[in-house]
Every structure is written in C-alpha cells, then in structure tokens.
C-alpha angles and dihedrals in degrees: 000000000000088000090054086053091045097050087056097048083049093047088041085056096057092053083053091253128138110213125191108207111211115197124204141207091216132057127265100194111123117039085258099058098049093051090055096045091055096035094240139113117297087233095069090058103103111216098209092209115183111217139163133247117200077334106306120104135255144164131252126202109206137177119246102251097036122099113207119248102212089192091058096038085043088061095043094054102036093239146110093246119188138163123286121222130238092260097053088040092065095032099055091031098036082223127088131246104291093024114056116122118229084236137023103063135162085246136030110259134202099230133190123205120213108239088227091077099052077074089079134071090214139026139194126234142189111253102198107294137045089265107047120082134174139184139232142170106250093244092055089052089048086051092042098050098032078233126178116232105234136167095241097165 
C-alpha cells in the first residue's frame, strides 16, 4: 500500500506539485469517511470514478454526495458514457476502487471535473490507498488534470 501512495507523490512531483500525503486510521473509503476522517463537508471529498466513454476510459471527479448521471454527462461529452469495472479501473489507473488518485495514472486519462466542487477552496482526494488523502484548491486539480468542468449529476 505504501508503494501505491509513493508512486502518486512521485507522479504529483513530476506535475510540479507538492503533495502532502495524510494517512488515516480509519478508512476513507467512501466520501463519507473521508469527510469524517478530515472533519469537512461531504461534498469536498472528490470521488475519482473511472468510466467509459464510447468505450474508452476516462476519469470523473465527483463530489462526494453527488451520484453521476451517465445520460447528462453523456450529453455534455458527446458520448455513450457508461461505468467501468474493478478490473478496468486498476488496470487503466494502476490504483484500486477507494483509492485511485485524480492524477497520477498508468495511463492519461481525459477527466472531467464536477462544477460542485469548484464551490470549495479546498478538496480531498484519494492518495493511493484507501487511507491517504490530500488536498488541493480546485483550480490547482483542474490545472493538474488538464479536467474539463461539467454538470455530471
């Protein structure tokens, strides 16, 4: 699991970011976890949520309470956008389900940031594991991931 948190601080520093990695006892998990384990809204918890678009991946940056629409975000992107499975979610982002990072993937990946989390100053992110956290102005995550603001709920 440590190596899962070093590969994305490693993969942080080459983007020029300085990430500080926070561990937990507890798990983080689920958005409400993680809110609990950091003491803020649910809703600036980022789900990172791998999902394909005409078949090809991409990552969706959701806030915590929101549920996608894969219709709307469908829309929006032009795509028939479904969910990924377990399996496609390791494999394309190199982390598993409740851990994955919104940056720092295996592969490059088109990502789509949901426009409720722009309503915070900062964010929480997964950091590799479902333990390690981080956190990160909205601005900064939109720079860092190249993402795409879209309504997804």
């Amino acid at each position: 699991m440590a190596d899962a948190v070093a590969r994305f601080t490693d993969a942080a520093k080459e983007l020029g970011f300085t990430v500080q990695v926070v561990t937990m006892d507890q798990s983080t998990h689920t958005a409400v976890e993680a809110a609990e384990a950091v003491g803020c809204e649910v809703g600036a918890i980022v789900k990172s949520l791998v999902l394909l678009a005409d078949g090809e991946p991409l990552i969706a940056l959701v806030s915590g309470p929101n549920r996608v629409d894969t219709a709307l975000l469908g829309r929006e992107l032009g795509a028939t956008v479904t969910m990924s499975d377990a399996r496609r979610v390791k494999e394309t982002t190199g982390y598993s389900i409740g851990g994955v990072p919104p940056f720092g993937h295996t592969s490059t990946l088109r990502t789509v940031i949901d426009s409720d989390l722009l309503r915070y100053e900062r964010v929480w992110a997964a950091a590799g594991t479902s333990t390690a956290v981080f956190s990160i102005d909205p601005d900064s995550l939109i720079a860092l991931t190249a993402g795409e603001v879209a309504h997804v709920s």
